[in-house]
N, CA, C and O atoms as CSV, one atom per row, in Angstrom:
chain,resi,resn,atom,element,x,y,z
A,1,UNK,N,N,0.822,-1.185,0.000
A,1,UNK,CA,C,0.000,0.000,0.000
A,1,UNK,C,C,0.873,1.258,0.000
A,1,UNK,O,O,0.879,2.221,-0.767
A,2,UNK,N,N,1.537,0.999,0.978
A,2,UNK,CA,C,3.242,2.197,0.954
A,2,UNK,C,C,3.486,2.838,-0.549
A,2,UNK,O,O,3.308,3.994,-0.935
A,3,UNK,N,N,4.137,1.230,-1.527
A,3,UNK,CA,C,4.175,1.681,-2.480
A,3,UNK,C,C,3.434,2.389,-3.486
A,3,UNK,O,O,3.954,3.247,-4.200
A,4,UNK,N,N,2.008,1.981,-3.567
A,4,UNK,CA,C,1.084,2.706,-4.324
A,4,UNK,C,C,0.954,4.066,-3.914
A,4,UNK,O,O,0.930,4.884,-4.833
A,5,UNK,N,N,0.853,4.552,-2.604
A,5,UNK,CA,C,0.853,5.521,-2.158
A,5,UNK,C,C,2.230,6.722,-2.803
A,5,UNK,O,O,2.155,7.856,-3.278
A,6,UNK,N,N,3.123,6.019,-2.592
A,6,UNK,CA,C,4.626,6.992,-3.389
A,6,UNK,C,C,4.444,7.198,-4.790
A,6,UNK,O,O,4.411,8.262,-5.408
A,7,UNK,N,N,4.312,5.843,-5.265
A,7,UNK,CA,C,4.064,6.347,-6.416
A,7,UNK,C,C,2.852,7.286,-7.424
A,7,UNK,O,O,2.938,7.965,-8.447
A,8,UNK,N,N,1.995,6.978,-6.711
A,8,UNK,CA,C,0.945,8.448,-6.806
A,8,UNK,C,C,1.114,9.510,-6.215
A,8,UNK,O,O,1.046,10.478,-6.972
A,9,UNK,N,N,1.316,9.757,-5.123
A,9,UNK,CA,C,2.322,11.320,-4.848
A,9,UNK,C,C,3.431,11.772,-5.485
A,9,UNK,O,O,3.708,12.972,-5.495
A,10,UNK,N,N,4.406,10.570,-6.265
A,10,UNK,CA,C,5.332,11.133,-6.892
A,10,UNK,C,C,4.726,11.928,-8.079
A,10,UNK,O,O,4.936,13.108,-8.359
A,11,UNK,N,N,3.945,11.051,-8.708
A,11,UNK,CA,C,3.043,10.837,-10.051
A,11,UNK,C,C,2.477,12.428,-9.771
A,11,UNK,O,O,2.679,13.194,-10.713
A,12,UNK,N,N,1.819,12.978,-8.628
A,12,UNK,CA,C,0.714,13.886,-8.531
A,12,UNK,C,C,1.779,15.190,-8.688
A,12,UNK,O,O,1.563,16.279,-9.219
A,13,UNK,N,N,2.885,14.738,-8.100
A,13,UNK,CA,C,3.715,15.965,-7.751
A,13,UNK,C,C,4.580,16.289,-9.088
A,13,UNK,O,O,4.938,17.431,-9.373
A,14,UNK,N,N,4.818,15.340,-9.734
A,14,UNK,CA,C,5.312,15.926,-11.069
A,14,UNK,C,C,4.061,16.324,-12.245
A,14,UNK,O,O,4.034,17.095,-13.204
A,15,UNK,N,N,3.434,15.726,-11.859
A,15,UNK,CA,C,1.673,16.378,-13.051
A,15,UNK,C,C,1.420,17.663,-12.158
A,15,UNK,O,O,0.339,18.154,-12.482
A,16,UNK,N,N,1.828,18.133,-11.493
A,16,UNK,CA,C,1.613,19.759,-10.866
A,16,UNK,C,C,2.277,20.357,-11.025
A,16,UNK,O,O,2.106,21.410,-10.411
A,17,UNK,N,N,3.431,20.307,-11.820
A,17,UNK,CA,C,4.648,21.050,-12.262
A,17,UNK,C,C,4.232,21.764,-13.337
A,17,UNK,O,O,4.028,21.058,-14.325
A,18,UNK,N,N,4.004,23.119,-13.504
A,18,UNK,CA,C,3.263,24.061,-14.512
A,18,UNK,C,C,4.060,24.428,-15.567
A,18,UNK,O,O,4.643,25.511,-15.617
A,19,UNK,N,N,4.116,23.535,-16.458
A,19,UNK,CA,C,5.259,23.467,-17.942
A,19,UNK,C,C,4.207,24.597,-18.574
A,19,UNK,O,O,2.986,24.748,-18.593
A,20,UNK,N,N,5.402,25.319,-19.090
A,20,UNK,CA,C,4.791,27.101,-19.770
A,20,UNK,C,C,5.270,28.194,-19.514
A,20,UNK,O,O,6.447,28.203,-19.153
A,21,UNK,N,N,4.633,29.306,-19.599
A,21,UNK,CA,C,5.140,30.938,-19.665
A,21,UNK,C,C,5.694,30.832,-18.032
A,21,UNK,O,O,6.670,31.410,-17.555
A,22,UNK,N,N,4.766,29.927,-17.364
A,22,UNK,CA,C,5.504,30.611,-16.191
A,22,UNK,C,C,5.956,29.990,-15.144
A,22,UNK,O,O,6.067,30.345,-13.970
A,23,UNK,N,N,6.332,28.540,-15.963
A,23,UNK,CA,C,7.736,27.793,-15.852
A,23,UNK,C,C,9.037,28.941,-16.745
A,23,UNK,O,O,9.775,29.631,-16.040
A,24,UNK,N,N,9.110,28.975,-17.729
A,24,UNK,CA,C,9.858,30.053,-18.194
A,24,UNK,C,C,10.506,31.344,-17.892
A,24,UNK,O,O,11.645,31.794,-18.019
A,25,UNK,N,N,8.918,31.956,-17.267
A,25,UNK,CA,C,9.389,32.996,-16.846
A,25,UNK,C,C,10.184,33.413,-15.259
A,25,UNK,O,O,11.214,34.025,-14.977
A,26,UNK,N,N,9.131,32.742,-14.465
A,26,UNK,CA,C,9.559,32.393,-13.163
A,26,UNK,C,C,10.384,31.543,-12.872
A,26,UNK,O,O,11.154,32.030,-12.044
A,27,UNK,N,N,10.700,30.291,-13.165
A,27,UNK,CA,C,11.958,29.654,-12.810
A,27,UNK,C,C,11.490,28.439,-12.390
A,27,UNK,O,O,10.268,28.427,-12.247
A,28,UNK,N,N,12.073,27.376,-12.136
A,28,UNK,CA,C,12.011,26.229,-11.771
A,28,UNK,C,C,11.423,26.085,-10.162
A,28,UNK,O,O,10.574,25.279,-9.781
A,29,UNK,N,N,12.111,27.078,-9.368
A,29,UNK,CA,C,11.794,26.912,-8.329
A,29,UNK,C,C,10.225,27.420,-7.941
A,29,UNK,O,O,9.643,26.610,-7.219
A,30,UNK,N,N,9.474,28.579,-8.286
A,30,UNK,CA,C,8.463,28.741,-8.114
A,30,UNK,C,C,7.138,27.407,-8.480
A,30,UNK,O,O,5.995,27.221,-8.061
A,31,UNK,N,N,8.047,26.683,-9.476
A,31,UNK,CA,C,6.593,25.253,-9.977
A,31,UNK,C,C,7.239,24.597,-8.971
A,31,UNK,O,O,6.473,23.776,-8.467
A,32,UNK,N,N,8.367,24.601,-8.436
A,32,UNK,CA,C,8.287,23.214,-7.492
A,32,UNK,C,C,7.618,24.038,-6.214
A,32,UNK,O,O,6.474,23.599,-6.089
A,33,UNK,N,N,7.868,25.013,-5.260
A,33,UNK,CA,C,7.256,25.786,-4.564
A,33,UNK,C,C,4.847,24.886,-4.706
A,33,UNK,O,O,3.973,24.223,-4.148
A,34,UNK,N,N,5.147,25.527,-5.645
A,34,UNK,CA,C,3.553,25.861,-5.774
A,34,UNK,C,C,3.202,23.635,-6.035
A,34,UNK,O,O,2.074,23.171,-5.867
A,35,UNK,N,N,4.164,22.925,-6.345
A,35,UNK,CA,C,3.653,21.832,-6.510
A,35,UNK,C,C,3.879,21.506,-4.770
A,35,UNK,O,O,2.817,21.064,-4.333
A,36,UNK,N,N,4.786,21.585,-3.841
A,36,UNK,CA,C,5.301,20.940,-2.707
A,36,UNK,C,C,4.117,21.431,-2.303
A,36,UNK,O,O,3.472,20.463,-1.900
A,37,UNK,N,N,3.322,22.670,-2.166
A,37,UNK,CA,C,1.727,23.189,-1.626
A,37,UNK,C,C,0.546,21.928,-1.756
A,37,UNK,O,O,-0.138,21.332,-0.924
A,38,UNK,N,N,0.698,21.848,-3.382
A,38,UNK,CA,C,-0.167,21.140,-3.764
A,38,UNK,C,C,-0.213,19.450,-2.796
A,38,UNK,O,O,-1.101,18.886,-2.157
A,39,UNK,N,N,1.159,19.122,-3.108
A,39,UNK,CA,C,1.401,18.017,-2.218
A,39,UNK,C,C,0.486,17.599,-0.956
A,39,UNK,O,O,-0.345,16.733,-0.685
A,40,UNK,N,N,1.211,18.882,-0.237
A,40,UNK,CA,C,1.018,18.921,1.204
A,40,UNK,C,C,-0.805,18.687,1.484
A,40,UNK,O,O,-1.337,18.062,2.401
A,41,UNK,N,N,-1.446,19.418,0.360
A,41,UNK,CA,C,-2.868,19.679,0.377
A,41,UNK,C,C,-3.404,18.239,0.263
A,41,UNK,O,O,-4.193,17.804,1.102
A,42,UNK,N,N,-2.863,17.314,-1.040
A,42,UNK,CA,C,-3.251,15.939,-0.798
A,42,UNK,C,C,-2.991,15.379,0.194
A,42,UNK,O,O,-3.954,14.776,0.668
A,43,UNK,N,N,-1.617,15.272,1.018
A,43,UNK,CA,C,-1.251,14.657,2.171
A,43,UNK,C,C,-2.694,14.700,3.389
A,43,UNK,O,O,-3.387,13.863,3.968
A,44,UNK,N,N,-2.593,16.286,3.316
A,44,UNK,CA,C,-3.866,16.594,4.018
A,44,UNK,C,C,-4.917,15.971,3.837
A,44,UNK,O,O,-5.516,15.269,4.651
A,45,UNK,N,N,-5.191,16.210,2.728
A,45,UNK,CA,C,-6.937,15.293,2.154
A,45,UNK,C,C,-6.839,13.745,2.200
A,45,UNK,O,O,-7.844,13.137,2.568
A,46,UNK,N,N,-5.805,13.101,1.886
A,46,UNK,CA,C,-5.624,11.643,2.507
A,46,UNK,C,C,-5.899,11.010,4.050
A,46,UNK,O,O,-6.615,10.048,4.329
A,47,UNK,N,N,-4.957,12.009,5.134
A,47,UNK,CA,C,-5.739,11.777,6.107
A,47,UNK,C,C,-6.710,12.216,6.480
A,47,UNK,O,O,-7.320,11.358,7.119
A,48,UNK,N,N,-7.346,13.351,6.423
A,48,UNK,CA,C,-8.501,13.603,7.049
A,48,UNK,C,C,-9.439,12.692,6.485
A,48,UNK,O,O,-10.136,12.046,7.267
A,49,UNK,N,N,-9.638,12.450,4.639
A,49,UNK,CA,C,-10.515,10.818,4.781
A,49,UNK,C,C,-10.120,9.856,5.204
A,49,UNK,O,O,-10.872,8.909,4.972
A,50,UNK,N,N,-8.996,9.546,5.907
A,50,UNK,CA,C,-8.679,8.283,6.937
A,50,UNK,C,C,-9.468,8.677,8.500
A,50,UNK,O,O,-9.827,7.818,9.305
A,51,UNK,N,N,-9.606,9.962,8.663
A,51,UNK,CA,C,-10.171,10.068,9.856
A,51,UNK,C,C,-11.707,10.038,10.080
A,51,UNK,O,O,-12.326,9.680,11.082
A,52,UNK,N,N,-12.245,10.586,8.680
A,52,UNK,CA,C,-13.553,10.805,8.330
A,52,UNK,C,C,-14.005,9.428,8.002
A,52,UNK,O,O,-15.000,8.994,8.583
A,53,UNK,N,N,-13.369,8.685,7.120
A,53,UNK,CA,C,-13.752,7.161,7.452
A,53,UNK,C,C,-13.999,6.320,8.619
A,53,UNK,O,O,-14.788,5.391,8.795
A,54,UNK,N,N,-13.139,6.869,9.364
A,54,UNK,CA,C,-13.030,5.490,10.659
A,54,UNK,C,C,-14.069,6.209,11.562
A,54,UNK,O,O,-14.667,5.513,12.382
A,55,UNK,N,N,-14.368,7.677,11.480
A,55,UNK,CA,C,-15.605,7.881,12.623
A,55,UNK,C,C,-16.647,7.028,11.431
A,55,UNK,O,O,-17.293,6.095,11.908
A,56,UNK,N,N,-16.769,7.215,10.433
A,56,UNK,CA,C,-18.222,6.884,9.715
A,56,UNK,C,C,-18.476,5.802,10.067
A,56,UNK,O,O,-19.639,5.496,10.331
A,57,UNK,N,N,-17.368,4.849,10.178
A,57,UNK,CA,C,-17.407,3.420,10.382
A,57,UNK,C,C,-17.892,2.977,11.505
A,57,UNK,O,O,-18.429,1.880,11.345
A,58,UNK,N,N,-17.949,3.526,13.026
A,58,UNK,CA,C,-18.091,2.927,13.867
A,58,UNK,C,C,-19.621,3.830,14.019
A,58,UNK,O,O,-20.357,3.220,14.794
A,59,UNK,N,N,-20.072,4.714,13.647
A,59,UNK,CA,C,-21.479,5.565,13.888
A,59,UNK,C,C,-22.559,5.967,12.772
A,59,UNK,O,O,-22.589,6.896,11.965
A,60,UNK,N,N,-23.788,4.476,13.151
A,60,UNK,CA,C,-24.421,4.212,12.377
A,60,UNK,C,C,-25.716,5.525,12.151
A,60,UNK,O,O,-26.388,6.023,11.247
A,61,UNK,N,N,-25.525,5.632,13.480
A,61,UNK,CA,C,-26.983,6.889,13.183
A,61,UNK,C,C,-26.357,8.227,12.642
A,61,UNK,O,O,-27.060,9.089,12.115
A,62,UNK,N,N,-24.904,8.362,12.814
A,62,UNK,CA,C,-24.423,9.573,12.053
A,62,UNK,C,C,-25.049,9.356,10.541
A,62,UNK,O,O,-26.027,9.851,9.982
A,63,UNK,N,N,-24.101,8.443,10.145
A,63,UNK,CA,C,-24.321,7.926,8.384
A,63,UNK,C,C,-26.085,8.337,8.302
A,63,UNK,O,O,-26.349,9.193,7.458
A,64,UNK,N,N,-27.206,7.816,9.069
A,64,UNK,CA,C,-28.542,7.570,8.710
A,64,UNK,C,C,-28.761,8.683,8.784
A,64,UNK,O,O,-29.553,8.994,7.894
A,65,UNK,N,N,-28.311,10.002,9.754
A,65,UNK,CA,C,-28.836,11.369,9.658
A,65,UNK,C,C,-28.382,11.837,8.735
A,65,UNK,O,O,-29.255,12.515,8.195
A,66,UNK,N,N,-26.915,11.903,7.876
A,66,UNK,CA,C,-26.556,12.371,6.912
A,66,UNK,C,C,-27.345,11.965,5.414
A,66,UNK,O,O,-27.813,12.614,4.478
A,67,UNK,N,N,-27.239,10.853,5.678
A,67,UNK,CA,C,-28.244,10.305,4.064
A,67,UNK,C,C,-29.479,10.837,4.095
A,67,UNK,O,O,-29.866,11.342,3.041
A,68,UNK,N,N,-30.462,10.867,5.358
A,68,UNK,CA,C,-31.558,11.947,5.378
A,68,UNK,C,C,-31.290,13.290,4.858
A,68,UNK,O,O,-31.832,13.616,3.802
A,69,UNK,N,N,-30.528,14.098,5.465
A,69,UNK,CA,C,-30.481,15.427,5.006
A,69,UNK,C,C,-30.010,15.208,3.590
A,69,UNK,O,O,-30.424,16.191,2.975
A,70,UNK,N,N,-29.477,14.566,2.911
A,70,UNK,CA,C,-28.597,14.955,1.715
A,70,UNK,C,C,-30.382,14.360,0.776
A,70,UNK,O,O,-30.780,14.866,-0.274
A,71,UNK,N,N,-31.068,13.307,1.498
A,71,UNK,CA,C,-31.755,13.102,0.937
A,71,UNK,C,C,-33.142,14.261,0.683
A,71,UNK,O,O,-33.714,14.593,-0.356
A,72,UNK,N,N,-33.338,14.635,1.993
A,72,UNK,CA,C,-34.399,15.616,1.524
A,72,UNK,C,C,-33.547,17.179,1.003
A,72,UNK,O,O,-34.263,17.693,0.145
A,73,UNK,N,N,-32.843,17.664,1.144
A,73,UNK,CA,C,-32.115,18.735,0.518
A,73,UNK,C,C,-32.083,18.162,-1.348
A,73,UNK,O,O,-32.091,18.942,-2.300
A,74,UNK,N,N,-32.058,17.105,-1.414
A,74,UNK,CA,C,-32.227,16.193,-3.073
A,74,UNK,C,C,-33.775,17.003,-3.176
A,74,UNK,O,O,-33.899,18.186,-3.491
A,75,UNK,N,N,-34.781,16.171,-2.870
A,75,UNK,CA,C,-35.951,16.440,-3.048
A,75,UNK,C,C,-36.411,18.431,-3.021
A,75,UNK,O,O,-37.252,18.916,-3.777
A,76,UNK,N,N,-35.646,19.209,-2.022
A,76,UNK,CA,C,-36.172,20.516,-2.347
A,76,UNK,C,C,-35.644,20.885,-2.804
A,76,UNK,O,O,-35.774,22.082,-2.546
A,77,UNK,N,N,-34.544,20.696,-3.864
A,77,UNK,CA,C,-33.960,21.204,-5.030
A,77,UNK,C,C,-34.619,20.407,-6.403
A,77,UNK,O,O,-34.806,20.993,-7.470
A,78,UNK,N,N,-34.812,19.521,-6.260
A,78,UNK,CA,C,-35.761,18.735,-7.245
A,78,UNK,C,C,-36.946,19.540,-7.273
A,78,UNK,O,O,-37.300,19.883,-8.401
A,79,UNK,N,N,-37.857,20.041,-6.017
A,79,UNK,CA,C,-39.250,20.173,-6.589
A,79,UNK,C,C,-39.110,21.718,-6.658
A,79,UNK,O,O,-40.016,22.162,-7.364
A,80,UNK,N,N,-38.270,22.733,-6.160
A,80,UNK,CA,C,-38.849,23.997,-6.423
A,80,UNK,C,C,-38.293,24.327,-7.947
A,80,UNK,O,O,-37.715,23.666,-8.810
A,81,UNK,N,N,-38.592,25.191,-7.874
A,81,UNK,CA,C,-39.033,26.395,-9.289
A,81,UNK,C,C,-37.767,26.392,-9.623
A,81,UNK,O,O,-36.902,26.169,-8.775
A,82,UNK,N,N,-37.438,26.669,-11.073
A,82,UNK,CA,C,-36.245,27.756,-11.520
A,82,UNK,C,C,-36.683,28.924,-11.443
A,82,UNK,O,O,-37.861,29.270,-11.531
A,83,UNK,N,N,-35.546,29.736,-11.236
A,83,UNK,CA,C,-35.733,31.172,-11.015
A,83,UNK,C,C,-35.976,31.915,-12.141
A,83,UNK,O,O,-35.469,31.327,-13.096
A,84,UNK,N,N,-36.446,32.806,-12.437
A,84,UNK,CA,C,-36.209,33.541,-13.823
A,84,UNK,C,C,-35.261,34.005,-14.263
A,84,UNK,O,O,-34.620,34.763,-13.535
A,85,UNK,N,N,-34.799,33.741,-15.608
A,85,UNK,CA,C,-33.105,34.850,-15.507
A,85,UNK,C,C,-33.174,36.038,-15.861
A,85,UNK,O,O,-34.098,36.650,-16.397
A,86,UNK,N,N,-31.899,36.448,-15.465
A,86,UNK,CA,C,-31.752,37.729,-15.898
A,86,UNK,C,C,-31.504,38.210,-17.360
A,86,UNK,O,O,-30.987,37.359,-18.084
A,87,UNK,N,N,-31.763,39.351,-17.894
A,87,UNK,CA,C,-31.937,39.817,-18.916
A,87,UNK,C,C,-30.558,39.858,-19.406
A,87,UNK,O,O,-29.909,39.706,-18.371
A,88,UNK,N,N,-29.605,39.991,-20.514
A,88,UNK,CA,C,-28.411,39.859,-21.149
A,88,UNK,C,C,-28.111,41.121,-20.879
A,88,UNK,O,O,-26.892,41.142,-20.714
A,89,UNK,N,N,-28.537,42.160,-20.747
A,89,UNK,CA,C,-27.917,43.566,-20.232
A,89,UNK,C,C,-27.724,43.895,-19.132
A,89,UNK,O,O,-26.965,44.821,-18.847
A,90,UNK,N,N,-28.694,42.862,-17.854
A,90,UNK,CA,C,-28.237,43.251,-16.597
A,90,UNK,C,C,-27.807,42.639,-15.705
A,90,UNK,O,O,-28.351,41.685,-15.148
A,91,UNK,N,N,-26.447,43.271,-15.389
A,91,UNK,CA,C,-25.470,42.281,-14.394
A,91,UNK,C,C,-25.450,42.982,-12.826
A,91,UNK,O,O,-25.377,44.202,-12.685
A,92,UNK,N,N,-25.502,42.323,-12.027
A,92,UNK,CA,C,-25.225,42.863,-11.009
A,92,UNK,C,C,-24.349,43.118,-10.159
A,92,UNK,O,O,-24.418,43.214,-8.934
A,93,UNK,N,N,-23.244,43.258,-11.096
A,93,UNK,CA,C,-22.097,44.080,-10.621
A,93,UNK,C,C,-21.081,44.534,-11.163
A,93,UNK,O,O,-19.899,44.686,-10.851
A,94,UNK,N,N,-22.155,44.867,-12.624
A,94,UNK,CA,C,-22.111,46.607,-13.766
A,94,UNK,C,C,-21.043,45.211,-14.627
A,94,UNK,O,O,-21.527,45.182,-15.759
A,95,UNK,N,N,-20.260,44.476,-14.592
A,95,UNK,CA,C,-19.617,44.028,-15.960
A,95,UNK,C,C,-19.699,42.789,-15.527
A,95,UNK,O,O,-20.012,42.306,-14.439
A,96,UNK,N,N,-19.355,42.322,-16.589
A,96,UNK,CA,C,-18.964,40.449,-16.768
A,96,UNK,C,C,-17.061,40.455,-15.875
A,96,UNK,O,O,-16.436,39.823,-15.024
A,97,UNK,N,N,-16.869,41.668,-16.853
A,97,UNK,CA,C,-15.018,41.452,-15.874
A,97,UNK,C,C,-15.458,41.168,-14.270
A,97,UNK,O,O,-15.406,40.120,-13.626
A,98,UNK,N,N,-15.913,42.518,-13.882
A,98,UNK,CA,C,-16.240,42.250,-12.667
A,98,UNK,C,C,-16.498,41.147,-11.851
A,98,UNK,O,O,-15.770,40.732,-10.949
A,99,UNK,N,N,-17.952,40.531,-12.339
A,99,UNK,CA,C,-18.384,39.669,-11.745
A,99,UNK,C,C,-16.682,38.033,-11.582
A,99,UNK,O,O,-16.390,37.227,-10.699
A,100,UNK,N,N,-16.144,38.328,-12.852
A,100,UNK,CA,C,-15.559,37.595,-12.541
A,100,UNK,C,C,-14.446,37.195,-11.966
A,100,UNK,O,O,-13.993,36.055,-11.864
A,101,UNK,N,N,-13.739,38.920,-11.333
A,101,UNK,CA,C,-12.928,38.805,-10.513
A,101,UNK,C,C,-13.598,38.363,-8.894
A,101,UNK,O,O,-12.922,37.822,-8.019
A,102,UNK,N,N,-14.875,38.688,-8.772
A,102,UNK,CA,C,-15.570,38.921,-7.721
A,102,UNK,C,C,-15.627,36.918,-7.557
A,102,UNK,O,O,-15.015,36.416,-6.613
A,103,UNK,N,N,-16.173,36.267,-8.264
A,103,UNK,CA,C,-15.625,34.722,-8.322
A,103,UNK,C,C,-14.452,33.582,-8.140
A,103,UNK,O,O,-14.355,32.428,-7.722
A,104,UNK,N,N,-13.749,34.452,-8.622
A,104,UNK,CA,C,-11.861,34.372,-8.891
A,104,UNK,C,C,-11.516,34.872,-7.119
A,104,UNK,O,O,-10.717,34.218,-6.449
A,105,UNK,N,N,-12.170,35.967,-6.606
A,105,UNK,CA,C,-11.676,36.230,-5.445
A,105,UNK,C,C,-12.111,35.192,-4.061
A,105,UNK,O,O,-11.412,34.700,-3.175
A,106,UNK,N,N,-13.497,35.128,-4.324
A,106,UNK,CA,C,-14.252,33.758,-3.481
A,106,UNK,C,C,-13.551,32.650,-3.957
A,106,UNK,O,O,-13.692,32.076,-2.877
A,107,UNK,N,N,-13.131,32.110,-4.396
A,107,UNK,CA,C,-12.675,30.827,-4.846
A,107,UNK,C,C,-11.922,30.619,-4.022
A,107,UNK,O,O,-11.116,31.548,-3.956
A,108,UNK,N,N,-11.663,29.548,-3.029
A,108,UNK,CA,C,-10.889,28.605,-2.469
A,108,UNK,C,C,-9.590,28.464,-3.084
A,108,UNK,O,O,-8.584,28.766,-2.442
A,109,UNK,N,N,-9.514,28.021,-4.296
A,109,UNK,CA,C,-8.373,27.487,-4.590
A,109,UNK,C,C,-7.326,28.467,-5.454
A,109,UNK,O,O,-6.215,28.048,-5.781
């Protein structure tokens, strides 16, 4: 398991290496920088679903309350309405640039 594990982190960590303008421009060290991040972020997300597994595993009424909610939150997105859209001239927050730095800025990642 060890091994599979290395070799998909190796695997992940060289497919995150950003071949281009800014491998070029910036240097070698900034893609390894921004891949060792990336790394660390899977490392992270590996265990915490090792931790998130082993509570699921031993707590049955957790799992049964969760499949409820995910189940009826299914159903009131299933039965209500679509909203009406908006008209092609009006944005609400005056441009398309805008809106999409305003997205770009919320974004997590």
């Amino acid at each position: 398991m060890i091994d599979n594990f290395l070799v998909g982190a190796s695997v992940c960590f060289a497919g995150t290496l950003p071949f281009g303008p800014i491998n070029l421009l910036r240097g070698f060290e900034v893609a390894v920088a921004a891949a060792a991040v990336e790394t660390f972020q899977v490392l992270l997300a590996v265990w915490f679903g090792l931790v998130i597994g082993t509570f699921l595993e031993g707590n049955v009424i957790f799992r049964a309350a969760v499949a409820t909610a995910f189940l009826l939150i299914g159903v009131v997105v299933f039965r209500r309405r679509p909203a009406e859209s908006l008209a092609a001239d009006d944005h609400s927050f005056g441009s398309e640039f805008k809106t999409g730095l305003l997205v770009a800025a919320l974004n997590p990642q």
